[in-house]
C-alpha positions in Angstrom: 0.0 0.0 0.0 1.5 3.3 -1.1 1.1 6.2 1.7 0.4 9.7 0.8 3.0 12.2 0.2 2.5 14.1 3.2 2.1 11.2 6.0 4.8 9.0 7.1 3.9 5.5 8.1 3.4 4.4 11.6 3.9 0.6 12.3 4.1 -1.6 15.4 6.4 -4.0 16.3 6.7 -6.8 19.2 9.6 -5.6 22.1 9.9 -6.7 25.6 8.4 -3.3 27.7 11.2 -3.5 29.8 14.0 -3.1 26.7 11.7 -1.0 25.1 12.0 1.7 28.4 15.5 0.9 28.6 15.9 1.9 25.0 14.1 5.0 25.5 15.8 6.1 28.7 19.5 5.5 27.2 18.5 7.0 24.1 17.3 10.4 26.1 20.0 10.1 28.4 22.7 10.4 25.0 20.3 12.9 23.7 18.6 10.7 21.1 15.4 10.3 19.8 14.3 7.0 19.0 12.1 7.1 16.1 15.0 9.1 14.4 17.4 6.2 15.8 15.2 3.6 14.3 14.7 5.4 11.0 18.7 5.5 11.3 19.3 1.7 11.9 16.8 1.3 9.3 18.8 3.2 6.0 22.0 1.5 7.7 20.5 -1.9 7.3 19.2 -0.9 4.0 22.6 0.6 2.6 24.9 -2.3 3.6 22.0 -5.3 2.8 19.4 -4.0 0.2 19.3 -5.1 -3.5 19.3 -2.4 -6.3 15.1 -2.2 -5.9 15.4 -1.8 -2.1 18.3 1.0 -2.7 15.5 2.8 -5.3 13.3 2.8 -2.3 15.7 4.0 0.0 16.4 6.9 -2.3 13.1 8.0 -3.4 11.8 7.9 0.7 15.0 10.1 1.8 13.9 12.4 -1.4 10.0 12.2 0.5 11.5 13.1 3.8 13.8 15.7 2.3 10.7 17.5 0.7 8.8 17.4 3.9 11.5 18.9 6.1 11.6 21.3 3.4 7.7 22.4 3.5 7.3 25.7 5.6 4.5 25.0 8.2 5.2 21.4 8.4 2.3 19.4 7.3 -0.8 20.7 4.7 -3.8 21.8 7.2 -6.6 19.9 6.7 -9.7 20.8 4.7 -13.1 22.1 6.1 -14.7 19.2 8.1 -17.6 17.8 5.5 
């Protein structure tokens, strides 16, 4: 399923609780946010392991997340509630 431009996908994942917190408190502790961490390990993995399609990918997402850095305001308001 392809996402919208201007929405990044949220997923889920099984972790023990207790590695998750630790995670999250040595992350804040070394001044490091975990989502951008994760998206991190992620192009890592991707760079050293992916196959030409999966380096496409990798590409054309870090163009999407260049272009919505680069949007002034951040994300498109929302319409007029029908």
């Amino acid at each position: 399923m392809t996402e919208p431009a201007d929405h990044t996908y949220a997923t889920r994942f099984r972790i023990p609780r207790r590695m998750w917190d630790a995670y999250g408190t040595a992350a804040a502790r070394s001044g490091v946010d975990r989502s951008a961490d994760l998206v991190d390990h992620v192009r890592t993995f991707i760079e050293q392991h992916g196959n030409e399609q999966e380096l496409a990918e990798l590409a054309a997402a870090e163009q999407e997340l260049t272009d919505r850095r680069a949007r002034k305001g951040g994300r498109p308001k929302k319409g007029p509630a029908a």
